[in-house]
C-alpha positions as CSV (number, residue, x, y, z in Angstrom):
1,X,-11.9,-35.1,88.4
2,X,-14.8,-34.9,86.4
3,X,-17.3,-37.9,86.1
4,X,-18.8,-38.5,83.1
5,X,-22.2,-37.8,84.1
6,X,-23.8,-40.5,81.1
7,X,-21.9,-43.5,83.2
8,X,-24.1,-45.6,85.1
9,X,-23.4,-46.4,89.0
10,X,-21.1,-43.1,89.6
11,X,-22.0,-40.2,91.9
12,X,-21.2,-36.8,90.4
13,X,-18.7,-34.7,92.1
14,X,-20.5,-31.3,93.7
15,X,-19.9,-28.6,91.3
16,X,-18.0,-25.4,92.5
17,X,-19.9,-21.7,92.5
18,X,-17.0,-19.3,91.2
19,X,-18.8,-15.8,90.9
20,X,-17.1,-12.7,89.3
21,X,-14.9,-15.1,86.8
22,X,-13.5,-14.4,83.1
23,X,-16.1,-15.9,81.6
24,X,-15.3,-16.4,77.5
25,X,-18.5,-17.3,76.3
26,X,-19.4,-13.6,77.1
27,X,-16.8,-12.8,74.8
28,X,-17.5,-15.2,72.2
29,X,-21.4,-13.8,72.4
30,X,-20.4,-10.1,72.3
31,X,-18.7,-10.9,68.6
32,X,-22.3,-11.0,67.6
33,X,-24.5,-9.1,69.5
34,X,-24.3,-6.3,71.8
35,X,-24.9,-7.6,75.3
36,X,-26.6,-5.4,78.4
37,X,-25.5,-5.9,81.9
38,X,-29.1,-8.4,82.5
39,X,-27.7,-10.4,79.5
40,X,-24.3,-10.6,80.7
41,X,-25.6,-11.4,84.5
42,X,-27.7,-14.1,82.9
43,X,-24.7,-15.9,81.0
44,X,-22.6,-15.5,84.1
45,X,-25.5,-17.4,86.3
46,X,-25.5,-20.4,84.0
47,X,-22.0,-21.2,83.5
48,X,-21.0,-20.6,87.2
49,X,-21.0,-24.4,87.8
50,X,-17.0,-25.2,86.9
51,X,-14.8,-28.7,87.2
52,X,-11.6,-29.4,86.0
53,X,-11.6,-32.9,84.0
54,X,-8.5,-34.8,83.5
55,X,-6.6,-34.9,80.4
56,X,-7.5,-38.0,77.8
57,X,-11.3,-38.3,79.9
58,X,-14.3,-38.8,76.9
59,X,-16.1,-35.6,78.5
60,X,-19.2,-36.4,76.4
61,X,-19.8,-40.4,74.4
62,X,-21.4,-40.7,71.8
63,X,-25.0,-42.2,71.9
64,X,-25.3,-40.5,75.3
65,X,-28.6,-38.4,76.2
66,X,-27.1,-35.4,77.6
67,X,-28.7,-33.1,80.3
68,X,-26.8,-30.7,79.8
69,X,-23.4,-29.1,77.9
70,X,-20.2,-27.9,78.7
71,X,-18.1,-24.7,78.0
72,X,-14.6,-25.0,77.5
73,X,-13.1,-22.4,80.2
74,X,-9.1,-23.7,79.9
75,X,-7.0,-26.1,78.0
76,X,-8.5,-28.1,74.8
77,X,-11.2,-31.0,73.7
78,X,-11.9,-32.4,70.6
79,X,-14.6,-34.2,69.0
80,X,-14.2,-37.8,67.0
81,X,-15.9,-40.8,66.0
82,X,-14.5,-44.3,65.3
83,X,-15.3,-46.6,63.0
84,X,-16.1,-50.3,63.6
85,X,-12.5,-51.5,62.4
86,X,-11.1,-49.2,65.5
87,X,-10.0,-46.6,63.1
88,X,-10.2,-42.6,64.7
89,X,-11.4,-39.4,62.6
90,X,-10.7,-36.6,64.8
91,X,-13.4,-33.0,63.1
92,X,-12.8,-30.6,65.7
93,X,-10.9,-29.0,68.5
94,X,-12.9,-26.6,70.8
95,X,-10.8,-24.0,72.5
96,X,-12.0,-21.7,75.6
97,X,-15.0,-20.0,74.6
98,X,-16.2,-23.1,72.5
99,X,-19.1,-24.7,73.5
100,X,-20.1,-28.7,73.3
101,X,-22.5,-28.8,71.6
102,X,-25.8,-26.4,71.5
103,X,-27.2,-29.3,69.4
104,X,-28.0,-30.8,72.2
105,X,-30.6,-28.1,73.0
106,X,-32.5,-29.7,70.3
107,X,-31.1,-33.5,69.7
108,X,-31.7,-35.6,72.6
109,X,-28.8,-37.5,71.8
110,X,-25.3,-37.4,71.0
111,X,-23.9,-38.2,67.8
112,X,-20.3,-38.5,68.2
113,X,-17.4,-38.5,71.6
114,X,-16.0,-35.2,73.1
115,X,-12.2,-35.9,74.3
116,X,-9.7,-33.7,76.4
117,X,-5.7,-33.5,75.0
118,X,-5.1,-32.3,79.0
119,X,-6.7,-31.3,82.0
120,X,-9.4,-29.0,81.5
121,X,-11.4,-26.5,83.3
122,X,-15.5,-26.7,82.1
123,X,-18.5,-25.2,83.2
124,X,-21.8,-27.3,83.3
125,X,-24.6,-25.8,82.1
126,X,-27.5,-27.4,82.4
127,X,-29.6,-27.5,79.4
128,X,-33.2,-26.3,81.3
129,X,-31.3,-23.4,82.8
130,X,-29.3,-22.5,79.0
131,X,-33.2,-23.0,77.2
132,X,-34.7,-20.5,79.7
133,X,-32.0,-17.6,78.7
134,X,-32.3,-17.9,75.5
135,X,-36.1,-17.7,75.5
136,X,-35.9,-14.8,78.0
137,X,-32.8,-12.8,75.6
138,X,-33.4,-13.5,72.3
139,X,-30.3,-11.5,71.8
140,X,-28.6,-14.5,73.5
141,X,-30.6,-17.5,71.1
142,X,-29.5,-15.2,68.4
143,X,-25.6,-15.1,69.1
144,X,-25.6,-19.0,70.2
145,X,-27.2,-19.3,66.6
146,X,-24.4,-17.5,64.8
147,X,-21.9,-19.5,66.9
148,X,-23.6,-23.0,65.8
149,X,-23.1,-21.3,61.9
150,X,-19.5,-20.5,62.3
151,X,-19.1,-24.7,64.0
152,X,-20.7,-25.6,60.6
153,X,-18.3,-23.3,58.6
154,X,-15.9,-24.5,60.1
155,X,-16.7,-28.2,59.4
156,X,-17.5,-27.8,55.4
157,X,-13.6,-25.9,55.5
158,X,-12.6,-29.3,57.4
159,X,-14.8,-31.7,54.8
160,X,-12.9,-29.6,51.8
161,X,-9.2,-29.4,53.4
162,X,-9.3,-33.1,53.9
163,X,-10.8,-34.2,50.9
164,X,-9.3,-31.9,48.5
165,X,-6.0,-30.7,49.6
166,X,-2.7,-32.8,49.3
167,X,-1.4,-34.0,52.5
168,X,1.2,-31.0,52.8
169,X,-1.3,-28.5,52.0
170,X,-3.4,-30.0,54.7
171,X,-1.6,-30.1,57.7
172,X,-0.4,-25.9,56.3
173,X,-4.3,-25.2,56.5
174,X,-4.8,-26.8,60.3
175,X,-2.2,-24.8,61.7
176,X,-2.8,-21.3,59.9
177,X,-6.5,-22.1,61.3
178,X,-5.2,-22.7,64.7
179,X,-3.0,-20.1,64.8
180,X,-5.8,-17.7,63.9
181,X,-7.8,-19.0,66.9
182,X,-5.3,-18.6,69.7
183,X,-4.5,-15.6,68.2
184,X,-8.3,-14.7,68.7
185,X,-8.4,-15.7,72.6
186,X,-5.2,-13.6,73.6
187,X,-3.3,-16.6,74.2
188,X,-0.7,-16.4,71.4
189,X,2.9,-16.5,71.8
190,X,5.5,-13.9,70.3
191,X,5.0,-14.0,66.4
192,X,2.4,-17.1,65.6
193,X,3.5,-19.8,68.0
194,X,1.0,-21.5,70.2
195,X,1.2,-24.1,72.4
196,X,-1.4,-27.3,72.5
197,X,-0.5,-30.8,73.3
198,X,-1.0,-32.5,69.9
199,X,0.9,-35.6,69.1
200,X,1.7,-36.7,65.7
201,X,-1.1,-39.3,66.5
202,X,-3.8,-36.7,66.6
203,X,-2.5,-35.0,64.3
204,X,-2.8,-38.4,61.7
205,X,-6.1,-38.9,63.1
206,X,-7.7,-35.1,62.4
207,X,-6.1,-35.2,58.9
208,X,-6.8,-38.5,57.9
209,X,-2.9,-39.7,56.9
210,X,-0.5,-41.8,58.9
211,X,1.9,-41.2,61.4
212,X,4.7,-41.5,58.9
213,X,3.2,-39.6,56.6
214,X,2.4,-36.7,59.2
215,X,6.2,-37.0,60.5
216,X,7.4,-36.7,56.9
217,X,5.3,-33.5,56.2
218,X,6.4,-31.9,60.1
219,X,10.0,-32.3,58.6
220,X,9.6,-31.1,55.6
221,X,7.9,-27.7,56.9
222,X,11.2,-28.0,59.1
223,X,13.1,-27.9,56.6
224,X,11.8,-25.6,54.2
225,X,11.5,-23.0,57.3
226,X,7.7,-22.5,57.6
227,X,7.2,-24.4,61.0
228,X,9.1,-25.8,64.0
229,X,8.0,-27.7,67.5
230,X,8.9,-28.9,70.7
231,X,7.0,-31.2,73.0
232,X,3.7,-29.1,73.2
233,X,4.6,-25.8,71.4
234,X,4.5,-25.3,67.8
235,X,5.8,-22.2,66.2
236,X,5.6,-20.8,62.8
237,X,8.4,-19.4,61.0
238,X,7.1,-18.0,58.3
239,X,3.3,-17.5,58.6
240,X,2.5,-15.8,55.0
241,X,4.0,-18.2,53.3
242,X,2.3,-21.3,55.3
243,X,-0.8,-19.1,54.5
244,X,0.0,-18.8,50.7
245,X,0.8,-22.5,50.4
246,X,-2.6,-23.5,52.3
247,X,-4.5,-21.1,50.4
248,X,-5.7,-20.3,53.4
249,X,-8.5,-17.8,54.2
250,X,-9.7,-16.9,58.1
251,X,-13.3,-15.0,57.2
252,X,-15.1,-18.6,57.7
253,X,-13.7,-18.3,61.2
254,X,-16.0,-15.0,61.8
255,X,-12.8,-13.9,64.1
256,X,-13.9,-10.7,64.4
257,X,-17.0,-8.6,64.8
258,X,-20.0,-9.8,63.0
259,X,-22.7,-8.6,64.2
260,X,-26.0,-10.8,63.7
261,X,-29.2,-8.3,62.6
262,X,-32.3,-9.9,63.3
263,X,-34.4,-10.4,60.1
264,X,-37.5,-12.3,62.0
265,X,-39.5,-10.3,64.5
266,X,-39.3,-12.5,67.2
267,X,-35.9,-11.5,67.8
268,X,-37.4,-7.8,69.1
């Protein structure tokens, strides 16, 4: 188990040293720069500090001063807020190879609560050691910088999708855009299913609706053929259409190469 390491009056579990593991923020970097073996050892050394926390644990709370951030290595998080009436907004999911949060290198304090939908493997990086590689490889700075741009990209398509597109429509955009993801990571099943253990709960929460309302809209894309589920897996019938419907568009996703050409000189 993983203690919160922002609660008073708990000693932290020793961390494990795994060398020599798939590491998916090397991945996630190598979408934007080109990485040398000094870069790649040097992203290797500060994420080799990996714990598994349990599933519904707040991994990070808000108004904490963190020390350091985490890298999502297996299963899912997601970040939310609540308001003073007890009320939940869920505004993103962070999948293996996401990070929580780089903000942190520069806030000293968080501004909103990192959950876990199920037990999940993180490594701790501490945020002296994750300052001192990106001053060393700029190349590094650089690709954490494009991968702060794509969270923000991601958060004005979330800002539009919920406050512009009907209910249907928006629930049609969330799963074309996590479909897209776990396609991304390898981990998609035959055709565009994926699996992720999302109730109708979280689902009301991210997308700002009820529950009925989200069970109405899961049985009409039933119905209609676009989308089916069962306990954790969700699979899509008919992807272009769900796609047509949600007018959705992946580029903001920056799924595939992009590589980041540094305009200022102190990126070498």
């Amino acid at each position: 188990m993983l203690v919160e390491y922002f609660s008073p009056g708990h000693e932290k579990a020793p961390a494990q040293r795994i060398p020599d593991l798939p590491n998916p923020l090397i991945d996630r970097l190598a979408m934007f720069v080109t990485l040398d073996a000094e870069e790649r050892a040097a992203i290797t050394a500060i994420t080799g500090s990996r714990r598994v926390a349990k599933a519904n644990e707040t991994l990070v709370r808000e108004g904490c001063r963190p020390d350091r951030i985490y890298l999502i290595l297996k299963g899912v998080a997601f970040r939310y807020r609540y308001l003073a009436n007890g009320r939940r907004q869920i505004f993103g999911y962070l999948l293996p190879g996401d990070l929580c949060d780089t903000q942190f290198v520069i806030l000293n304090e968080c501004d909103h609560n990192v959950g876990l939908l199920c037990d999940t493997e993180v490594a701790v990086i501490p945020l002296p050691a994750l300052m001192s590689a990106m001053v060393k490889y700029p190349k590094i700075e650089r690709a954490l910088l494009m991968m702060s741009l794509v969270d923000a990209a991601m958060l004005r398509e979330w800002l539009l999708n919920v406050g512009q597109r009907d209910a249907f429509q928006k629930l049609a955009h969330f799963f074309c855009e996590l479909s897209a993801r776990f396609n991304a990571l390898g981990n998609h099943d035959e055709g565009h299913g994926f699996t992720i253990p999302l109730t109708q709960i979280e689902l009301a929460d991210t997308m700002g609706l009820t529950v009925v309302h989200v069970n109405r809209i899961l049985q009409r894309f039933r119905h209609e053929g676009l989308l089916n589920w069962s306990r954790r897996h969700f699979d899509i019938l008919d992807y272009p259409q769900l796609e047509h419907l949600a007018g959705f568009d992946p580029s903001y996703l920056r799924l595939h190469e992009t590589r980041a050409e540094p305009r200022m000189c102190a990126y070498g």
